[in-house]
N, C-alpha and C positions, 0 to 999 in steps of 0.2 A: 504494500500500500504506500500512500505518500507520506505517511507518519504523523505525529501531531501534531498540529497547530501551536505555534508557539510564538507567532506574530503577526497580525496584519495589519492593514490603510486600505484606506476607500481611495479609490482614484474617480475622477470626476473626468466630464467631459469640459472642461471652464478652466480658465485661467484666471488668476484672483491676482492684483494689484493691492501697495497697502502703502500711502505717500504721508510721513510723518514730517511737521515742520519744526525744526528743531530750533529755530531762531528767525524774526521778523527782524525790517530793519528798523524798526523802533517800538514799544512798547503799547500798539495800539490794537490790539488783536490780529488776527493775520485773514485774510481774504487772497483769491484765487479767480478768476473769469474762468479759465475753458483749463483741462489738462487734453496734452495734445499726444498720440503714439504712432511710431510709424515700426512698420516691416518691411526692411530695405528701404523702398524706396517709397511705399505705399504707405497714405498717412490709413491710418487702420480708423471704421466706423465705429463708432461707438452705438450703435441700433442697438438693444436687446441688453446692455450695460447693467447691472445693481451700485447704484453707490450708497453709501452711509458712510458717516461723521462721527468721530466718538464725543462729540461736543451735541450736545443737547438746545444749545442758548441761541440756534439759529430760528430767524424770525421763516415765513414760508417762503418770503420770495427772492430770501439769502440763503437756500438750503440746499443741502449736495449735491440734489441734482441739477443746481443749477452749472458744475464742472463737466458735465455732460451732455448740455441740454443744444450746442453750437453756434450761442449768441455772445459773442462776444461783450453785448450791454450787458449783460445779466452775471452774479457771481456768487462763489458761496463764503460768507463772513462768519467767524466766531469772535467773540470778547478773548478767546484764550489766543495770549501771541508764544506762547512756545509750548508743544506738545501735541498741537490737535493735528489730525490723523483723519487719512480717507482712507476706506477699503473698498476697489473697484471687481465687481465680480464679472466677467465678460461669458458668456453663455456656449463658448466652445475655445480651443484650446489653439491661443495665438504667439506666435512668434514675434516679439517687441527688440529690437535692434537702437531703438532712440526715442525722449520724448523732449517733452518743453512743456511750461507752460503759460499762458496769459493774465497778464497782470488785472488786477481789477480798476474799475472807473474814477476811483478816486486815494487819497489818503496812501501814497506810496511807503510811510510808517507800518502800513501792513502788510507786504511784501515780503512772503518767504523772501531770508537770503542764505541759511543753511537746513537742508532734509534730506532723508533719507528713502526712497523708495526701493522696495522689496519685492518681489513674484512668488507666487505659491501654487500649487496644482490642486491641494487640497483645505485652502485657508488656516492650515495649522502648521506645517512645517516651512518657515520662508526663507529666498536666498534674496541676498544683497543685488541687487541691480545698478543702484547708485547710491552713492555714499558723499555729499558735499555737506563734508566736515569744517572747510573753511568757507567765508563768508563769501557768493556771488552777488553782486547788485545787481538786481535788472534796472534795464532804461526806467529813468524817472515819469518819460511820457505814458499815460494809460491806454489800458486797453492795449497792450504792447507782447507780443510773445516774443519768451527769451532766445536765446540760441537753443541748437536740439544738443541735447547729453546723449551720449552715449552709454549703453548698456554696458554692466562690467564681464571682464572674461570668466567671470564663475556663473553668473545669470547663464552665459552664452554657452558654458561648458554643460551646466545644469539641463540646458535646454535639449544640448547634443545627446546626453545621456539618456532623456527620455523617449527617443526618435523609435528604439523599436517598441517599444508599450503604446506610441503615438500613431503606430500604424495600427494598431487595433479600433473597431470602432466603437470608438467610446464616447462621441460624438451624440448621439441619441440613450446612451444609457449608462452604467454605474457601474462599476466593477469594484474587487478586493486583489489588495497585492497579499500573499500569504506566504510565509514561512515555515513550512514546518521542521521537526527535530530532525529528518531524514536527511534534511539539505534540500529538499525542493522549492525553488522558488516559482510560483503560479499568480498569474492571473485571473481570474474569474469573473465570470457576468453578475449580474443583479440573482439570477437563479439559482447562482453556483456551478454553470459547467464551466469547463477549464477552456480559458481561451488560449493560452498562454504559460508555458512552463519550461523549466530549466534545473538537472539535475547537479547539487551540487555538493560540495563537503557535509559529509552526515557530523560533523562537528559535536553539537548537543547530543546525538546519541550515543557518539566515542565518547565524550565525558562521564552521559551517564554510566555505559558499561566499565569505564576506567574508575569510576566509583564504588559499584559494586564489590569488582574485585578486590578493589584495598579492602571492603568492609571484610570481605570474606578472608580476605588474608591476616587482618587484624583480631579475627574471634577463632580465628583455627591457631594464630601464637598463643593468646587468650587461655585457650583449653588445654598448651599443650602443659 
């Protein structure tokens, strides 16, 4: 058999985004107009998008989805200028190479000028994408998209790695990566049949057996 289960994850068809602002350029809450993504060369649509805010204090027509919504008037404001946090869930599994994004209409004091954005395939385990640890200004003029950032070589490495679980279609439904003691690494659908498997170091069950045996070799000195 495949042996027990001893680890799994849900893999999604979706790519999750999660954009932290880690510093404004002044103490006046931090706002955002549009965040922008491309693929190569393709600015990627944001149709079909989830976003949320981990700030609560936005009024309706300052709210997350207003970074989605592709009006450059329009933006999403919080009172908090360091800390606050979008998570973009995108409704199938995209390849993101670069983004930017646009400045708001007014009050350039709230202007991300250091964050941090992340990618995740399953919104619980995330890799760094970009990391602006020191301070970028964007142009003072509003309504203004920055330069495009580039994606970091681990996002990109992360991304290479997942290409053959990517070829499965996972696109319309839900699968489990699973582990068991055996060494098998498996993929599975929402049903459980195996779409996807790979046998590898029975690891955990050499351990267990190499356990056993000490036990037994320690109660048979034991008795002698």
């Amino acid at each position: 058999g495949s042996g027990k289960q001893v680890w799994s994850s849900t893999l999604t068809g979706s790519t999750w985004l999660r954009f932290t602002v880690l510093e404004t350029r002044g103490h006046a809450g931090t706002q955002i107009s549009e965040l922008v993504f491309w693929s190569g060369q393709e600015r990627l649509s944001l149709d079909g998008v989830a976003v949320s805010s981990s700030e609560s204090d936005s009024q309706a027509h300052e709210s997350a989805e207003k970074v989605i919504d592709g009006d450059s008037k329009t933006k999403w404001y919080t009172g908090k200028h360091r800390g606050a946090a979008l998570t973009l869930r995108f409704p199938r599994q995209v390849s993101i190479d670069r983004f930017a994004f646009v400045t708001g209409n007014d009050v350039p004091q709230r202007d991300p000028v250091m964050w941090r954005l992340e990618g995740s395939r399953d919104g619980q385990q995330w890799v760094m994408m970009h990391d602006q640890s020191k301070p970028f200004m964007p142009s003072g003029a509003r309504s203004t998209m920055t330069m495009p950032f580039d994606a970091s070589p681990s996002w990109k490495s992360f991304v290479r790695s997942q290409q053959d679980v990517s070829e499965l279609d996972l696109r319309n439904s839900s699968a489990r990566l699973l582990l068991s003691d055996s060494g098998q690494l498996s993929v599975l659908s929402a049903d459980g049949t195996s779409l996807w498997s790979v046998q590898g170091s029975p690891r955990a069950k050499q351990n267990d057996e190499q356990k056993e045996s000490a036990e037994v070799e320690h109660q048979r000195k034991m008795a002698a």
